[in-house]
N, C-alpha and C positions, 0 to 999 in steps of 0.2 A: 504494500500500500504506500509506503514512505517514496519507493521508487516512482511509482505513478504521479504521485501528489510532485517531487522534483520533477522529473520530466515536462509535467503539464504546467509548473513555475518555469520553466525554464522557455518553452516554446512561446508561452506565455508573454516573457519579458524580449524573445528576438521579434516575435512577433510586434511588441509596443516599441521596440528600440528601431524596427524598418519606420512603420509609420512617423514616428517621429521624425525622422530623419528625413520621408519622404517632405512631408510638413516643411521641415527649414529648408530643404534644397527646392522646394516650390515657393516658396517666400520668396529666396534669395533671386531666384530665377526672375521671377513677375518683380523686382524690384531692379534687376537691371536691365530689364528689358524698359520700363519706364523709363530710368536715365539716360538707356541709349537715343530714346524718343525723344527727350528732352534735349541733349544734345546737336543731334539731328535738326529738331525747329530752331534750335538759336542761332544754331548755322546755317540754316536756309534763311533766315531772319538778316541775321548779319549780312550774309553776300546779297539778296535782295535789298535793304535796305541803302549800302553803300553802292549798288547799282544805281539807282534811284537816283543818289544824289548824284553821280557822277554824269548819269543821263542829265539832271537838269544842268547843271552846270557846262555842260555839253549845249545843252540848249540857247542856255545864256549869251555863250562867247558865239554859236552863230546869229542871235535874232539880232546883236548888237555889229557884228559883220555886216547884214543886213542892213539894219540902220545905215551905218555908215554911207554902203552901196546905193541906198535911197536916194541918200544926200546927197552923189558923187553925179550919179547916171539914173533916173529913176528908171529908164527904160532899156538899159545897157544890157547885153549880155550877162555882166557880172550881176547883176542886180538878183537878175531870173536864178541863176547858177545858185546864188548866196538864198535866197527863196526856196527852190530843192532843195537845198539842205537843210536847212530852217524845218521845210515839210517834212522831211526824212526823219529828223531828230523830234519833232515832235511827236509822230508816232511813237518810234521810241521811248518817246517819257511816256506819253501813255500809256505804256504795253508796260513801263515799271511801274507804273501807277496801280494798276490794275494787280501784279504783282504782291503791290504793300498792301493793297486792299485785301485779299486773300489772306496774306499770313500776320497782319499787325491783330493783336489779341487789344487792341485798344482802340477805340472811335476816336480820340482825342491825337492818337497819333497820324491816324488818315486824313483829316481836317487838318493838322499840319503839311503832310503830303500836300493836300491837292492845294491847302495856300499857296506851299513853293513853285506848282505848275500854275496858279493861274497869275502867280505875281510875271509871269513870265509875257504875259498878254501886252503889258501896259508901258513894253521895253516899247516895242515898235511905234507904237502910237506917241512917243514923247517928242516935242517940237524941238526941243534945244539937246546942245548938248549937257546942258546944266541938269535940265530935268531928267535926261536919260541916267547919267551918274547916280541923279537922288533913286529912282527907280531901281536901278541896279543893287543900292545899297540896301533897298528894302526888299527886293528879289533876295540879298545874302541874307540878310537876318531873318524872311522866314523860311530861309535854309536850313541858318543854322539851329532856329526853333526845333525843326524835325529830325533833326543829325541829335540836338540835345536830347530829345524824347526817344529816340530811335537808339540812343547809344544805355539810355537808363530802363529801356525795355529789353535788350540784348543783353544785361550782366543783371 
């Protein structure tokens, strides 16, 4: 009887000692699978988001090419040329726009976004060069609005 009664302690205890084990290696498991996850979106976060800005800034220094070519030829070849590009890169921001829409975990961060695309409007439309400068200036800051939110939402 003393035999049985060990035996069936003992299967007993390998059998509670698998479970358990099984228990913490599924924990551990489902917990880094989450981190990998996590790491994953910061880094799709990151390279989208410093996309973005590089796109608009991209944007920038053509819509202001433009300008310039406005002034110079409004009907010139170069004008048209600096225009296509303007075109070109606009899309582009948009398509990373579209991007930050998707992965920003924040409304307040997209609202910053699309301020930095649509400060981009009011480049071409500026009469002087004085006001173009001011525009540009407010073009960077609410750039760098969405780089600040974009960099305290990535860490």
């Amino acid at each position: 009887m003393e035999a049985v009664l060990a035996s069936f302690i003992a299967v007993t205890g390998t059998l509670l000692g698998s479970f358990i084990t099984l228990t913490v290696q599924r924990r551990a498991s489902a917990q880094a699978e989450v981190f990998t996850r996590a790491q994953q979106l910061r880094q799709e976060r990151l390279t989208t988001y410093s996309a973005y800005a590089g796109s608009v800034t991209a944007l920038k220094r053509a819509t202001v090419t433009l300008w310039f070519r406005l002034q110079e030829a409004p009907d010139g070849p170069e004008a048209r040329e600096a225009f296509a590009e303007c075109d070109r890169l606009g899309a582009a921001t948009e398509n990373a726009l579209f991007h930050v829409r998707l992965l920003a975990a924040d409304s307040t961060l997209v609202a910053l976004a699309t301020a930095a695309f649509d400060a981009i409007g009011p480049l071409r439309a500026a009469p002087t060069r004085t006001v173009l400068a001011d525009r540009e200036r407010d073009l960077q800051d609410a750039l760098d609005a969405f780089v600040t939110a974009a960099t305290a939402q990535v860490h």
